[in-house]
N, C-alpha and C positions, 0 to 999 in steps of 0.2 A: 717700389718697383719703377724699373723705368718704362716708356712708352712703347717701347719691342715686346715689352711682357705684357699689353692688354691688349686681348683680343677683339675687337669692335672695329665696324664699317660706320661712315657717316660720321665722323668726331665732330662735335661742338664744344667750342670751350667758352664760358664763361668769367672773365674776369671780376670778380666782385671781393671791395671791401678787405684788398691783401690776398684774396685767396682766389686761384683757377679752379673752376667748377669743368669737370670734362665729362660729357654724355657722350652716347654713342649705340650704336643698333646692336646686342648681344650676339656676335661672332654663333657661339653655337647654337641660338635660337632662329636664326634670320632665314632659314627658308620653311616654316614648317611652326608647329604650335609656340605660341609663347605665352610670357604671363607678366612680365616687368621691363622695368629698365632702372639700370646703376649710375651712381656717379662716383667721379676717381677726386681729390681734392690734390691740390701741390700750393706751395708760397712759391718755386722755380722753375717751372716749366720741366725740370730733370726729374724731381722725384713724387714719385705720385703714391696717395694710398688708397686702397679700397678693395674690393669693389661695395658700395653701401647700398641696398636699391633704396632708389628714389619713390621707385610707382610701382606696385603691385596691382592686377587687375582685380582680380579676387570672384564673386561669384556673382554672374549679374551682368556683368561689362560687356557689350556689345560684340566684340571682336575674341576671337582664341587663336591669332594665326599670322605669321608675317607684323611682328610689333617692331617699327623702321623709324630710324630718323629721329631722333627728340632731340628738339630745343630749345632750351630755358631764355626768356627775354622778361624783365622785368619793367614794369608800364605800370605808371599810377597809384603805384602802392601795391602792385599785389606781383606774383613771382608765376609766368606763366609758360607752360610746357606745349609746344606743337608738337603731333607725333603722328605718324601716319600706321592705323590697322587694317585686318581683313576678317571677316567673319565667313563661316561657310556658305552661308547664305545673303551674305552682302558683299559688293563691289570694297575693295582698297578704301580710305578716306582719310582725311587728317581731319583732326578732332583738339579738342584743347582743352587742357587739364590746370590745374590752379594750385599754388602750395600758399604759405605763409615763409620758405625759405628756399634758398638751392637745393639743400637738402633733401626735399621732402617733408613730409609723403605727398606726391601729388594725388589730388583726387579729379573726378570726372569734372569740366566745370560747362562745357557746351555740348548740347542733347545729340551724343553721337558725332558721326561727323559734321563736318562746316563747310566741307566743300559738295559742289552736286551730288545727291544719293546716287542718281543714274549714272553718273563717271568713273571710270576708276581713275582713283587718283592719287598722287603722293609728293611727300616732301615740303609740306606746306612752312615756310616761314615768315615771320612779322616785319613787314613795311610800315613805318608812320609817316607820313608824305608831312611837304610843308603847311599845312594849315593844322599839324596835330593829331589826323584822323588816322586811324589805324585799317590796314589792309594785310589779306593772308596770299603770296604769292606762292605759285605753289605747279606741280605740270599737270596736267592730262595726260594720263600715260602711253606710252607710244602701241600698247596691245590691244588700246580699244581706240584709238582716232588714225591711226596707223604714222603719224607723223606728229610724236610726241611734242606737246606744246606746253609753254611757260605762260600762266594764266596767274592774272591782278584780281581779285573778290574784296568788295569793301567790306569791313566786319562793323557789327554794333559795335560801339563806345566800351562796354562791358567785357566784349572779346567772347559775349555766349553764341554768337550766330552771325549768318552773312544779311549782310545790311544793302546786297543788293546780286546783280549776275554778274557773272564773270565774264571779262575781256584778255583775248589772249593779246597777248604782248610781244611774242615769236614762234616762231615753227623751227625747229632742228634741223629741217634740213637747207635752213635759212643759212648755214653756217658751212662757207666751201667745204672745210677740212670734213662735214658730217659723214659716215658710211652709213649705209644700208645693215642692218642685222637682221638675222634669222632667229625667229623665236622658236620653243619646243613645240607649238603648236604648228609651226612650218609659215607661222605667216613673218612677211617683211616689213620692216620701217625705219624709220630714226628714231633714237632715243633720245629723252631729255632726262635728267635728274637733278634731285639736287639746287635748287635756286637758294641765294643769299645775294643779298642786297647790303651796295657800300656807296656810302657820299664822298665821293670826292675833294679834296681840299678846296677847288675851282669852283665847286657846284655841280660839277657833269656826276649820272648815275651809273656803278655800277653793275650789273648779272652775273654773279657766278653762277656757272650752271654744268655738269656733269655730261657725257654722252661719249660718242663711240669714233674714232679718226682710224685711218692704217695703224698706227704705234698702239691701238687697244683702246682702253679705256682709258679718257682724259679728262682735266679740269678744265673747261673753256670762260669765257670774259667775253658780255656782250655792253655796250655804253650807249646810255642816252645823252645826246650832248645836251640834249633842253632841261636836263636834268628832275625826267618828270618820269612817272610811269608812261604815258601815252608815246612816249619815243620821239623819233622812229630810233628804233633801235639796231645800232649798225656790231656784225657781229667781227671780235680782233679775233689775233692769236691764240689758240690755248696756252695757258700759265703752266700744265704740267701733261707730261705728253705719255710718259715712263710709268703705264699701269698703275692708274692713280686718281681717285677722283673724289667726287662729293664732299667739297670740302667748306671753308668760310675762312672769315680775316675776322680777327681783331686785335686792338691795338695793346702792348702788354703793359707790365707797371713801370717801364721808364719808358715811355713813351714810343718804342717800335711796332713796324706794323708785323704779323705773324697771318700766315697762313698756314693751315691744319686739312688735311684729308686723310683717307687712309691705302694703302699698299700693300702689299701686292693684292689686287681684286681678284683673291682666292680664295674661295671658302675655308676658313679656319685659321689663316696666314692673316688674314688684312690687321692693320693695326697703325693707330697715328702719325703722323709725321708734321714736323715741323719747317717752315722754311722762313724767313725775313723775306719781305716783300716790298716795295716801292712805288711809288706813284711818278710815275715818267708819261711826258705827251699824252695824259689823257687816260693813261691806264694804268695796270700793277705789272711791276716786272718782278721778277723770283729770286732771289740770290740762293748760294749754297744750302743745303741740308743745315738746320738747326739739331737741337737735342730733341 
């Protein structure tokens, strides 16, 4: 199949070992009960098979509702899944699951969520700064602090818990292009979503991060030139402006860089996209539509 025919919000792709590993939030699960998440495999970035699930909740698991975001990052031997749930009786959270392959199965491997119980929160992904140590960046969502924020949390060495409090690192409406949105419940904010984290060739850090302009839903790029989490962090242009967002870069097997979101932010429509990407003056610039 090619990448028009899978339906998922949030695409991550993992490159591993000749083969691209693609996750992503189950298109007809994401607003309402769910139970897993899939991976698609390709050797070309054109054709893809699957859908195989990777993680099954099964009976027991904390969460039955809104299962968002997974992403596979491999660290120290072991193969590990960030994902963001909801329970009916608990807030949003990202949590982190553990396999032996991209594959799967992933199982539970940190007690529930990682990020604040009290917060709702989502989209959490893996930072290792320069000294090796591993961090979950991830936002506070804009319906409980009303001005969605992109927050740093040190994790334990193991990746089972937060190894300390979380520091936000920006506010959305930090960002001129940001609008104002109206939620169902009638209240207003800025939104953030979506963080991924990219090193520079230079050393400078970095933010992809998802939210709301005039043109809709876009993929925005904020940099630290100190090249640190602490910042300060000055926010650029958005990378994609054309109803589109929550997206990441990586680099593919001959050495280009690719950037992946997905489009149109419709329910049932969304679905990945490719584009080559660039490092110019300190940021990523976009080129044409890939496969």
């Amino acid at each position: 199949m090619r990448l028009n025919e899978i339906n998922i919000r949030d695409p991550y792709i993992l490159p591993e070992n000749g083969i691209y590993y693609l996750y992503g939030t189950r298109g007809a699960t994401c607003w309402g009960p769910a139970d897993g998440f899939d991976v698609y495999v390709s050797r070309d970035l054109e054709h893809w098979e699957g859908p195989r699930e990777c993680f099954h909740s099964g009976d027991g698991f904390w969460a039955d509702r809104d299962f968002w975001a997974p992403e596979v990052h491999p660290f120290r031997g072991g193969t590990y899944m960030l994902a963001s749930f909801k329970g009916l009786d608990r807030p949003r959270g990202t949590a982190i699951l553990r396999a032996d392959s991209p594959l799967g199965p992933f199982l539970p491997w940190s007690a529930g969520p990682v990020t604040p119980r009290e917060w709702a929160c989502l989209d959490g992904t893996l930072f290792v700064d320069g000294a090796g140590l591993p961090w979950m960046v991830f936002c506070h969502e804009w319906v409980q602090c009303g001005d969605g924020e992109v927050c740093a949390l040190p994790l334990t060495e193991d990746l089972r818990a937060a190894a300390g409090a979380p520091r936000v690192l920006f506010r959305a409406s930090e960002a001129p292009w940001s609008q104002r949105k109206r939620h169902s419940s009638g209240m207003e904010g800025h939104v953030t979503d979506g963080p991924f984290m990219w090193r520079l060739s230079d050393g400078r850090l970095l933010c992809l991060w998802a939210g709301f302009s005039e043109a809709g839903y876009c993929e925005a790029q904020a940099v630290s030139e100190a090249g640190t989490l602490d910042g300060p962090w000055q926010q650029l242009e958005p990378l994609f402006l054309a109803d589109g967002g929550h997206g990441m870069v990586f680099r593919d097997f001959d050495g280009g860089l690719r950037l992946t979101l997905h489009t149109p932010n419709i329910h049932l429509q969304e679905h990945p996209v490719l584009y080559p990407v660039a490092e110019r003056d300190g940021r990523l610039v976009r080129g044409e539509a890939g496969t």
